[in-house]
C-alpha positions as CSV (number, residue, x, y, z in Angstrom):
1,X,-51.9,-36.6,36.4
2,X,-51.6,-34.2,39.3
3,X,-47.7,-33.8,38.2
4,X,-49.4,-32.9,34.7
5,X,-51.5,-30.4,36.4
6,X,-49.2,-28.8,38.4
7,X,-46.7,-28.3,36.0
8,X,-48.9,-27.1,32.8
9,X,-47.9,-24.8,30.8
10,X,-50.0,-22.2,28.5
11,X,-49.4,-22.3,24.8
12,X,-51.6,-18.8,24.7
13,X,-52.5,-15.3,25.6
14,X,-56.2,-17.2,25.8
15,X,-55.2,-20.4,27.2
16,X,-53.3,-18.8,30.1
17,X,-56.6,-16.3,30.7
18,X,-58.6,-19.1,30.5
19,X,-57.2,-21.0,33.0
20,X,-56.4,-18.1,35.6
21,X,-59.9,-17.1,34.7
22,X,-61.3,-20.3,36.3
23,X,-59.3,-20.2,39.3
24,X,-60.2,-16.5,40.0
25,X,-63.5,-17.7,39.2
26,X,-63.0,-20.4,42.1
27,X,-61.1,-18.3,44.7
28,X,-64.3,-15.5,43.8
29,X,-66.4,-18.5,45.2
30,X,-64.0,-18.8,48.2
31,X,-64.4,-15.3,48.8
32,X,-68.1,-14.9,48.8
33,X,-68.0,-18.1,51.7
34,X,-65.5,-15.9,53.6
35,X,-67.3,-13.3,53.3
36,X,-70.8,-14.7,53.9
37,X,-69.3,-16.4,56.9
38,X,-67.6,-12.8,58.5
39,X,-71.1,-11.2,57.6
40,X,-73.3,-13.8,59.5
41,X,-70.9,-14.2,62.4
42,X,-70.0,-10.5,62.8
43,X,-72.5,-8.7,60.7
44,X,-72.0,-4.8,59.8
45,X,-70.0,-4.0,62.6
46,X,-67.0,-1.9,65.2
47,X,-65.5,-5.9,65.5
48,X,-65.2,-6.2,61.5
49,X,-64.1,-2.8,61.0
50,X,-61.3,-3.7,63.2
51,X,-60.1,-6.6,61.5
52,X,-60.2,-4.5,57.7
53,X,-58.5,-1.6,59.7
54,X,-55.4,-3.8,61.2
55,X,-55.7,-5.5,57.9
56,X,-54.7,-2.2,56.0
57,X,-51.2,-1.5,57.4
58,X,-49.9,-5.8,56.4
59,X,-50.8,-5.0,52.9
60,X,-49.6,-2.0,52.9
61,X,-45.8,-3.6,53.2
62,X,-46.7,-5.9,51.3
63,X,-48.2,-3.9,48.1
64,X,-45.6,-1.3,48.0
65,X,-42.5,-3.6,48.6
66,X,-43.6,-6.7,46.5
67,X,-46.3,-5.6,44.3
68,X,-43.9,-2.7,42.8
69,X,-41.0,-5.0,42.4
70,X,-42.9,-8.0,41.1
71,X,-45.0,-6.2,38.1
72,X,-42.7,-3.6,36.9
73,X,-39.4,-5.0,37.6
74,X,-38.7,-9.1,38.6
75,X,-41.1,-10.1,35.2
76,X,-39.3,-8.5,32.7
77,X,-35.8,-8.7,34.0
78,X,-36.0,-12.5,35.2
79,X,-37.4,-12.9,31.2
80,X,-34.2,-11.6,30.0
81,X,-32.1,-13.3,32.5
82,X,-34.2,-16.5,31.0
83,X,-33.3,-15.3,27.2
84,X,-29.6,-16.2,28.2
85,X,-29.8,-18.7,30.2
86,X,-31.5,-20.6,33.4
87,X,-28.4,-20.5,35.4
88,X,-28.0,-16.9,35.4
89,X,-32.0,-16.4,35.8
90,X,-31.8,-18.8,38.9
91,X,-28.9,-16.7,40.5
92,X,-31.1,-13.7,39.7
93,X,-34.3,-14.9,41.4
94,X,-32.1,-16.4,44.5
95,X,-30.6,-12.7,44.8
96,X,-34.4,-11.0,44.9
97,X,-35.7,-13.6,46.9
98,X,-33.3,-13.4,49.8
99,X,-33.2,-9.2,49.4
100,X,-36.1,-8.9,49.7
101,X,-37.3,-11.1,52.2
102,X,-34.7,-9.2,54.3
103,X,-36.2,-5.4,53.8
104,X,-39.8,-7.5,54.7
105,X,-38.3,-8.9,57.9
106,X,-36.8,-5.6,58.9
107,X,-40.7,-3.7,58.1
108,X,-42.5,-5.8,59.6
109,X,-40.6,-5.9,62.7
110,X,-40.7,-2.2,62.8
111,X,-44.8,-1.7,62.4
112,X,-45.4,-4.2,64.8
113,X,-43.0,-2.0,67.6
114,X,-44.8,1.2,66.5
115,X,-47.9,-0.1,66.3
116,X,-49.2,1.5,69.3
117,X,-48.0,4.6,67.3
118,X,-49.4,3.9,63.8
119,X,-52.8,2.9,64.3
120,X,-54.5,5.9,66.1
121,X,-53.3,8.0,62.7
122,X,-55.5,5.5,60.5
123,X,-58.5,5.1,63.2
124,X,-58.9,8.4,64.6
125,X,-62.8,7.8,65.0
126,X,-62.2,4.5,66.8
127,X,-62.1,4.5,71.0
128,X,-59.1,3.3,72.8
129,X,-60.6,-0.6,73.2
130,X,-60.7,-0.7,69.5
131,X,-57.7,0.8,69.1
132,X,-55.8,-1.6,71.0
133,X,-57.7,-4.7,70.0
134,X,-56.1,-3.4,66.0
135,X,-52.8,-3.0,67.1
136,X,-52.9,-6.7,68.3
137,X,-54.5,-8.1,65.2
138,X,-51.8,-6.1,63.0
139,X,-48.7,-7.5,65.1
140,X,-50.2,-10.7,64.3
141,X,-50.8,-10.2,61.0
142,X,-47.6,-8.9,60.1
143,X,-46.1,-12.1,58.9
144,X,-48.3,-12.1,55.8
145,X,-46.7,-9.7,53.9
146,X,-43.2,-11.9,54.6
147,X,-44.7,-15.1,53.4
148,X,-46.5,-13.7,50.7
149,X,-43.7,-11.6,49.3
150,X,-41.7,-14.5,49.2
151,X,-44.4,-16.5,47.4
152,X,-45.3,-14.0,44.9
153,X,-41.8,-13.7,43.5
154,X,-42.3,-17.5,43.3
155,X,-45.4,-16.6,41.1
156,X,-43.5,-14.3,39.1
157,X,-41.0,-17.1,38.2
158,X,-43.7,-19.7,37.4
159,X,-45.6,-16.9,35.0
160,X,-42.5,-16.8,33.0
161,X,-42.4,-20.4,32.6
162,X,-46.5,-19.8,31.6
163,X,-47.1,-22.2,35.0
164,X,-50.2,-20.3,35.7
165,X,-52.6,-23.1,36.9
166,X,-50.1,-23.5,40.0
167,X,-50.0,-19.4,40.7
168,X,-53.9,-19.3,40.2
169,X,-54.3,-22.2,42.6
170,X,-52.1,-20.3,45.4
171,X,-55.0,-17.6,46.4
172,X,-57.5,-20.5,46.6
173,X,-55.2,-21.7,49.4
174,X,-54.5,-18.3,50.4
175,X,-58.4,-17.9,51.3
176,X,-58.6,-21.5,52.8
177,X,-56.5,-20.1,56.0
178,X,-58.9,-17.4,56.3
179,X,-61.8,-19.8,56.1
180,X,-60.3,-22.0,58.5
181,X,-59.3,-18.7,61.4
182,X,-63.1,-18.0,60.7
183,X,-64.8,-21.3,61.6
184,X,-61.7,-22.9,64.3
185,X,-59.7,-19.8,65.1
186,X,-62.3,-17.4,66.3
187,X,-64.1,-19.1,68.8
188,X,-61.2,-20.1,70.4
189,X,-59.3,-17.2,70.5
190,X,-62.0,-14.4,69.7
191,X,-61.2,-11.9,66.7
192,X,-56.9,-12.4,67.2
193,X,-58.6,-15.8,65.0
194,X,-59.1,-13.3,61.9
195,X,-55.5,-12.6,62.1
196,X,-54.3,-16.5,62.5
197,X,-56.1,-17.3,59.7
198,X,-54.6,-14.8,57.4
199,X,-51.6,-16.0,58.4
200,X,-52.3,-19.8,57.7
201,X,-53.5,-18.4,54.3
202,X,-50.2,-16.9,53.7
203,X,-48.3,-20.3,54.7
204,X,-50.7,-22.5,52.4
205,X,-50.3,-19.9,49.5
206,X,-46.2,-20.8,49.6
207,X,-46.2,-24.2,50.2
208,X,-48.9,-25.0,47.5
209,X,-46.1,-24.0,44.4
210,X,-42.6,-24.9,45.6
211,X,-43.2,-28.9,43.9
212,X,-44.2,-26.9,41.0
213,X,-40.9,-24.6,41.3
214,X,-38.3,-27.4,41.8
215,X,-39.6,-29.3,39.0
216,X,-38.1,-26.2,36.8
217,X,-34.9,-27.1,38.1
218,X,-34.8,-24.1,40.7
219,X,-32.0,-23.7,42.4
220,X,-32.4,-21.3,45.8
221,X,-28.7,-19.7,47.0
222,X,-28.6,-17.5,49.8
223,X,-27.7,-14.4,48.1
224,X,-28.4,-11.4,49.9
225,X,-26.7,-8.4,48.1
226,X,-27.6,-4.6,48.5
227,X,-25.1,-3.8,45.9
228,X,-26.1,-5.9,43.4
229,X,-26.7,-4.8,39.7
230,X,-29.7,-7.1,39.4
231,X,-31.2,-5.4,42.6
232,X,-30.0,-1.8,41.6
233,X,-32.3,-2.2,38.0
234,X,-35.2,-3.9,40.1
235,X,-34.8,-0.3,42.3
236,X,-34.9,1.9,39.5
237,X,-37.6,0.4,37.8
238,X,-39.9,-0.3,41.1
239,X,-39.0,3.1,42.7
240,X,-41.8,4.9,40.2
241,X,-44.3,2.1,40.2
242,X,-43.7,1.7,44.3
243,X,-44.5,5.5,44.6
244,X,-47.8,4.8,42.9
245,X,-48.6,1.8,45.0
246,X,-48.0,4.1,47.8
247,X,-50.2,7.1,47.0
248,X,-52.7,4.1,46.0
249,X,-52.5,2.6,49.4
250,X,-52.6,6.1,50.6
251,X,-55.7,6.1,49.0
252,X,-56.8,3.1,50.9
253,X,-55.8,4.7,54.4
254,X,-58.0,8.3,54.2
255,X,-61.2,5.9,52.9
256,X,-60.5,4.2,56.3
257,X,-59.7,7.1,58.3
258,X,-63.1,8.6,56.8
259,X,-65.1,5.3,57.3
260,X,-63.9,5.1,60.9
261,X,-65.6,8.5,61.2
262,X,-68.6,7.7,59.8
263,X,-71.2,4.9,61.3
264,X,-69.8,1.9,63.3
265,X,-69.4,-0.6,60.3
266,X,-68.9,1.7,57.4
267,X,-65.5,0.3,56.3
268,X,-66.9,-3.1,56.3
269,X,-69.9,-1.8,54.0
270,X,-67.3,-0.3,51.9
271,X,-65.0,-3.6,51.7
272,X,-68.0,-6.0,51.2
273,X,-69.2,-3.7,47.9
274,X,-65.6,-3.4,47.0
275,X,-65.0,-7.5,47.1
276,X,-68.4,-8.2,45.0
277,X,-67.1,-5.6,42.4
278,X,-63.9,-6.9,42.2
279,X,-65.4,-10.9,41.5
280,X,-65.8,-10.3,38.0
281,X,-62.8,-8.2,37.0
282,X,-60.4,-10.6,38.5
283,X,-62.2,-13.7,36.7
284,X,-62.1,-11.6,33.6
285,X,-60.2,-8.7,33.4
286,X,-56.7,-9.5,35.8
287,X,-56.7,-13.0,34.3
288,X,-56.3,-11.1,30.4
289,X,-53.5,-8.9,32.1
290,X,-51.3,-11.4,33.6
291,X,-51.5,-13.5,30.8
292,X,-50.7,-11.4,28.5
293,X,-48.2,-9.4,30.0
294,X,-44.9,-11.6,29.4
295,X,-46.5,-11.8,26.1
296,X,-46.0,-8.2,25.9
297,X,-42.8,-7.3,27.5
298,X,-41.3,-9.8,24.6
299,X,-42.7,-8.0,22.1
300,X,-40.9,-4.7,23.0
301,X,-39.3,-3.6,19.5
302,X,-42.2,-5.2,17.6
303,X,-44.2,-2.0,17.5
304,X,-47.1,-3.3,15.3
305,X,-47.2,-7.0,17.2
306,X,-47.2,-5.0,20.7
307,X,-50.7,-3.1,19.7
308,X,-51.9,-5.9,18.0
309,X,-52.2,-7.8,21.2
310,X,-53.1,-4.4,23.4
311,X,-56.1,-4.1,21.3
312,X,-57.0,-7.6,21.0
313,X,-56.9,-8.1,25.0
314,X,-58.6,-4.5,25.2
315,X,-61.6,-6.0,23.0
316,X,-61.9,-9.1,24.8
317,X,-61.9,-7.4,28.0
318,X,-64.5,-5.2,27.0
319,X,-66.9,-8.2,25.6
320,X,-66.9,-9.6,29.4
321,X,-67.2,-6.7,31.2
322,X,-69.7,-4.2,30.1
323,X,-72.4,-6.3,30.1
324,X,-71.2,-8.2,33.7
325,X,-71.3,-4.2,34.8
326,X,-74.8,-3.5,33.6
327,X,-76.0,-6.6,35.1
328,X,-74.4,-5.9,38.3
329,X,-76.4,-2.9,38.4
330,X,-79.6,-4.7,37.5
331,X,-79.2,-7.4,39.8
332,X,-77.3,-5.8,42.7
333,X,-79.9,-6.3,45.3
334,X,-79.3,-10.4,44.6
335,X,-76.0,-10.3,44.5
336,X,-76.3,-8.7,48.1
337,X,-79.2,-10.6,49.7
338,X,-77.4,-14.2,48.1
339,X,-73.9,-13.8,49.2
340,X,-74.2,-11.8,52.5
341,X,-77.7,-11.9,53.6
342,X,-77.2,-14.8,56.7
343,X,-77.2,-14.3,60.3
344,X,-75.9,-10.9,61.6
345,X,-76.1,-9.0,58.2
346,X,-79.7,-7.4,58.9
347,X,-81.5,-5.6,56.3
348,X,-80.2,-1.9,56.6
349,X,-77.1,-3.6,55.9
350,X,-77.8,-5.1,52.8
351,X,-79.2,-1.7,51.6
352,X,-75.9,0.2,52.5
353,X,-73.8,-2.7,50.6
354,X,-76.4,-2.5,47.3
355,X,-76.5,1.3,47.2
356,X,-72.6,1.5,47.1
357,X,-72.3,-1.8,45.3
358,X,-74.3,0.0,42.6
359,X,-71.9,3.1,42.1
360,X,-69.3,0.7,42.1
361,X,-70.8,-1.0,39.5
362,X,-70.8,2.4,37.2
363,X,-66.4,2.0,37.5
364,X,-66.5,-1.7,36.7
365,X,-65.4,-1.0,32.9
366,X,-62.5,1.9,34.1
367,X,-61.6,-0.8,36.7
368,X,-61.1,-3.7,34.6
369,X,-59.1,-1.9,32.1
370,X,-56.3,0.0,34.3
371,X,-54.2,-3.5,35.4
372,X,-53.6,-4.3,31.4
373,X,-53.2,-0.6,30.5
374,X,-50.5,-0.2,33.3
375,X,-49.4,-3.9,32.4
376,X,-48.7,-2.2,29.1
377,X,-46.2,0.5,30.3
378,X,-43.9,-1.7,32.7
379,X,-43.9,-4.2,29.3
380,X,-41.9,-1.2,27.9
381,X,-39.9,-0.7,31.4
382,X,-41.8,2.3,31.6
383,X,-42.8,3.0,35.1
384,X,-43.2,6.8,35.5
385,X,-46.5,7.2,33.2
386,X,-48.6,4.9,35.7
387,X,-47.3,6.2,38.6
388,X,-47.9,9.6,37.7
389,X,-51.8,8.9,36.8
390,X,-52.1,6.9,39.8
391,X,-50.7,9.7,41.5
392,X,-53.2,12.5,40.1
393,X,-56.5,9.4,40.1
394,X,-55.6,9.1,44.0
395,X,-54.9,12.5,44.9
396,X,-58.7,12.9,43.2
397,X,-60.3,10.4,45.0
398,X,-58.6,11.5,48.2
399,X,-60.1,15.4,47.5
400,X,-63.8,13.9,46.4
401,X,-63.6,11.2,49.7
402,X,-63.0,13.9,51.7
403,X,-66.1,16.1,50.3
404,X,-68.7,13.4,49.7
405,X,-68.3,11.1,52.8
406,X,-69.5,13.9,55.1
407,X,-73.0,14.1,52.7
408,X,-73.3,10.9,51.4
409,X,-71.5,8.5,54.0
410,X,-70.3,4.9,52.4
411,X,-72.0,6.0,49.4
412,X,-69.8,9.2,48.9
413,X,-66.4,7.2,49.1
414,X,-67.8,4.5,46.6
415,X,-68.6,7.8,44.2
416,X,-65.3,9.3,45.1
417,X,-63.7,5.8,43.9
418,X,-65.6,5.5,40.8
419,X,-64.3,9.3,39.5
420,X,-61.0,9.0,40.6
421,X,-60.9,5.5,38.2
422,X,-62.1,6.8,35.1
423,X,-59.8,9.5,35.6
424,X,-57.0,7.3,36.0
425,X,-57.7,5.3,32.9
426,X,-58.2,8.4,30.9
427,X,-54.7,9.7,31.3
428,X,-52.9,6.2,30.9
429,X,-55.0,6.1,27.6
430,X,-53.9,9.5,26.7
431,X,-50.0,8.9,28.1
432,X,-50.3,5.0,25.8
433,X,-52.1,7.5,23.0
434,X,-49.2,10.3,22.7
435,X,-46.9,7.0,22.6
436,X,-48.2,5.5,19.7
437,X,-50.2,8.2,17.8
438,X,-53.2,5.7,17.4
439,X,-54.3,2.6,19.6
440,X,-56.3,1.0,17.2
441,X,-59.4,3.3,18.2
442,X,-61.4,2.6,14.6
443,X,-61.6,-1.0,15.8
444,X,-62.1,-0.4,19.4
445,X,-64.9,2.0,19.9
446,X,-67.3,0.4,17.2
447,X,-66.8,-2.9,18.8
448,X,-67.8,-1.0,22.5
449,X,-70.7,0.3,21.0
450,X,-71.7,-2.8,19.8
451,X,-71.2,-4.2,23.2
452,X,-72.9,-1.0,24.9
453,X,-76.1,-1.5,23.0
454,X,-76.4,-5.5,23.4
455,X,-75.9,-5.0,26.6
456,X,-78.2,-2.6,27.7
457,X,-81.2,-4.9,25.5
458,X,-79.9,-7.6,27.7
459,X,-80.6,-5.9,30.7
460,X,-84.3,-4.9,29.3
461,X,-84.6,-8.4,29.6
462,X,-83.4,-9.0,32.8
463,X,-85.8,-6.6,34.1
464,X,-88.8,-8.5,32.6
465,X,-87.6,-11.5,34.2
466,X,-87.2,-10.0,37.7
467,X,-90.9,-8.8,37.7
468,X,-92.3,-11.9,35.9
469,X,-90.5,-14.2,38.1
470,X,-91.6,-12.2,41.4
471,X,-95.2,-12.8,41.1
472,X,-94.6,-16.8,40.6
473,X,-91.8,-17.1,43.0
474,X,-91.4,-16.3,47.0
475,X,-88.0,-14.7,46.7
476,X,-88.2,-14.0,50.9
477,X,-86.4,-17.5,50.4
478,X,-82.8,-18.3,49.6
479,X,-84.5,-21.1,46.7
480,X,-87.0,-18.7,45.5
481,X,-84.6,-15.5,45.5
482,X,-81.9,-18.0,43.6
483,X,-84.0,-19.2,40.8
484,X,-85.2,-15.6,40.0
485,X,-81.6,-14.8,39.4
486,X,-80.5,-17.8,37.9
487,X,-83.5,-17.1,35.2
488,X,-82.5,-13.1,35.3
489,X,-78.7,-14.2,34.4
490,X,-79.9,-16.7,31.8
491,X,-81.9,-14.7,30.1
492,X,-80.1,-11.8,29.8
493,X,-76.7,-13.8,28.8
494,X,-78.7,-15.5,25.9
495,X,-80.3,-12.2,24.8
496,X,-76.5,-10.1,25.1
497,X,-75.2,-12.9,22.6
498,X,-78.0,-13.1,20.7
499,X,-78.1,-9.9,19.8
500,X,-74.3,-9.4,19.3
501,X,-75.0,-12.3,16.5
502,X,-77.9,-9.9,14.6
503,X,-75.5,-7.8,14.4
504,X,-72.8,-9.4,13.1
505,X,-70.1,-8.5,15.8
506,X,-66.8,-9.8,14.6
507,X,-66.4,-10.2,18.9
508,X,-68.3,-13.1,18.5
509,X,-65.5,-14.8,17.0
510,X,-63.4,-14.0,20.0
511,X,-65.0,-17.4,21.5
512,X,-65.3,-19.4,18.3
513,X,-62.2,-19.1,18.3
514,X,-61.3,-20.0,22.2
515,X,-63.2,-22.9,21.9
516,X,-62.0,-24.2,18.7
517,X,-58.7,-23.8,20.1
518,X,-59.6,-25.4,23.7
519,X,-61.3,-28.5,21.8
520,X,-58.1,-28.8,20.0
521,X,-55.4,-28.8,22.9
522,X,-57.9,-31.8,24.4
523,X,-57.4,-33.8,21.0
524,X,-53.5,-33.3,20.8
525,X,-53.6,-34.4,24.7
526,X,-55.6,-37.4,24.1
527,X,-52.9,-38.1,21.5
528,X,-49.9,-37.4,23.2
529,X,-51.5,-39.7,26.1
């Protein structure tokens, strides 16, 4: 049974959602315990900002050297290399893997010398103790990005073989480690325990998927070569995307230069809102875009087949996250108090986290679409269109951080981050748009309407609930404060579909037909067992 599980493979755009979907939805879970548990130990503080500093500059190598080469060029390449045959899509993989691994070693090995150098340009507002204690969590930390670059090339190869329970298990793992630095590394060996643990994270997140990777018959060669045609295509088609990632990540630097300006524990405010708003749109919107996107880049030359399934994965995404946006911003003073609220975390905290967790809630829907919509354009081995509107998006949110933060503090770089991602998504629309004349838009802005409104009576509800519960429940406990969401959520969910259903909406039969199709994968497994 567990080789069954390990070794699964999709049949479906949904099925492979689905089950990436409940995994995100289990490593969200993880995540909340992390971060409950660096809340109540450290609280809002210099200590925590230190560890999200250092932790900046690891995933920075990692983002721009993996996450550029994995999405728009080892996919779709390793899928045509498959088209012929596995031996030449094995030789392939082996190539990339060893490459790149190499240009990781050499990085890393090159940040943690200069670190001394690097990290007073990102933490200007830190003092020297701080300083120092960053540089040693970052040479620590620096062989994340190796492990997990090699792993997530891994993943690439098991998503083209639709093995996405095993690559949704690995960040489940991945969080584990950190768990584990949290509660056994730390008070042995203080906050360098933070960094230990991201490292065991990165080992576990490896490990967890080569029995799944030599049951496809993998065959690893040590293949370094520069010269290579294979790595000279991945190059080309990364260079653009890699760009992006960088002005992205550059992105990510100036909002912690800015927060390390600002009041001791800003950038931990800023990461705590950012990791509750991000929950959702990895159980619901990243899970739609990695599913779909071999899907996609095999469709290339079936024009009407290719915007078929973009607006079908658009519409879906859309049912799931407007109304998980509007009742983030209903319930955001929950959310706050139930997954950080313990120990250290006082009460001015939790107000700084739920005022900027509430402008981040406004982006939610932008957010969730801009991984599919870019998903879209490396599908066609297009790579310059994304970069360039992450380019202009981040140059935005760099100008408005820059303005706001100095008025607004945490808050301003949570509204700087907002703009800058509608922005983004507007000119990837427009780019997708001037590609294909229409996008469906007849069927996709009635069906957000629909949404919109059921939505917005759902959270009428939730409201009601919220002040009808308070006066029967003491919600100064964790019990009471939990069942008055619980009922909130309920409520609201039953009233969203409900009223989706007076109306008729055709998005309805999104889950009919999930379900149906769920109920009938367990039949023809009961049969085949």
């Amino acid at each position: 049974m567990i080789q069954k599980l390990l070794n699964h493979e999709s049949k479906t755009v949904s099925g492979g959602a689905f089950i990436i979907a409940i995994f995100y939805l289990l490593n969200g879970i993880l995540a909340l315990a992390r971060n409950a548990l660096l809340a109540g130990h450290f609280g809002v503080s210099r200590q925590l900002d230190i560890y999200y500093a250092a932790f900046r500059i690891p995933d920075f190598i990692y983002v721009i050297l993996i996450s550029g080469a994995l999405s728009a060029g080892f996919i779709p390449l390793f899928a045509e290399k498959l088209l012929k045959s596995k031996e030449e899509a094995w030789k392939f993989s082996s190539n990339i893997l060893t490459t790149l691994a190499f240009i990781l070693a050499i990085g890393a090995a090159i940040v943690a010398i200069f670190a001394p150098l690097i990290v007073p340009l990102i933490v200007p507002g830190f003092d020297a103790a701080a300083r120092q204690s960053v540089v040693s969590l970052v040479r620590i930390m620096m062989l994340q990005p190796i492990l997990l670059g090699v792993s997530n090339i891994i993943v690439g190869i098991l998503q083209n073989f639709k093995r996405f329970f095993i690559t949704s298990l690995a960040p489940i793992f991945y969080n584990v480690g950190i768990i584990i630095g949290i509660l056994f590394f730390v008070p042995l060996v203080g906050l360098k325990g933070l960094a230990w643990g991201v490292v065991l994270g990165a080992v576990l997140h490896l490990l967890v998927q080569l029995p799944s990777l030599k049951n496809l018959g993998f065959s690893f060669s040590f293949l370094p070569d520069f010269r290579s045609d294979n790595f000279k295509k991945i190059f080309s088609l990364m260079v653009p995307r890699t760009f992006g990632l960088i002005s992205t990540q550059i992105n990510f630097f100036i909002i912690t230069i800015v927060a390390s300006t600002l009041a001791a524990g800003s950038l931990a405010v800023f990461n705590f809102a950012n990791d509750l708003q991000s929950l959702p749109q990895n159980i619901f919107a990243i899970s739609f875009a990695i599913s779909v996107f071999p899907v996609l880049s095999q469709l290339i030359g079936k024009r009407e087949e290719f915007l078929g399934t973009l607006k079908e994965t658009i519409k879906n995404i859309l049912f799931f996250m407007v109304p998980i946006a509007v009742f983030y911003l209903v319930l955001r003073a929950q959310i706050v108090r139930l997954t950080l609220g313990y120990g250290h975390f006082g009460w001015t905290d939790t107000i700084l986290v739920i005022d900027a967790l509430g402008i981040f809630a406004l982006g939610m829907v932008a957010q969730s679409l801009l991984p599919l919509m870019v998903r879209a354009f490396f599908a066609m081995k297009d790579s310059i269109r994304p970069f360039l509107a992450g380019l202009l998006g981040n140059g935005l949110n760099i100008i408005l951080s820059l303005l706001l933060a100095p008025r607004l503090g945490v808050r301003g770089l949570a509204l700087a981050f907002m703009i800058a991602g509608y922005f983004n998504f507007y000119l990837l629309w427009r780019f997708l748009k001037k590609r294909f004349i229409s996008l469906g838009e007849n069927k996709i802005w009635p069906s957000l309407m629909r949404i919109i409104a059921a939505a917005l009576i759902a959270a009428l509800a939730i409201v009601g609930v919220l002040r009808l519960a308070d006066m029967f429940l003491d919600t100064h406990t964790v019990f009471g404060l939990l069942a008055q969401s619980f009922l909130s959520l309920a409520v609201g969910l039953i009233v969203y579909l409900f009223t989706l259903s007076l109306m008729r909406a055709p998005e309805l039969n999104y889950l009919k037909k999930f379900f149906r199709s769920k109920r009938g994968e367990l039949k023809t497994e009961e049969v085949i067992d």
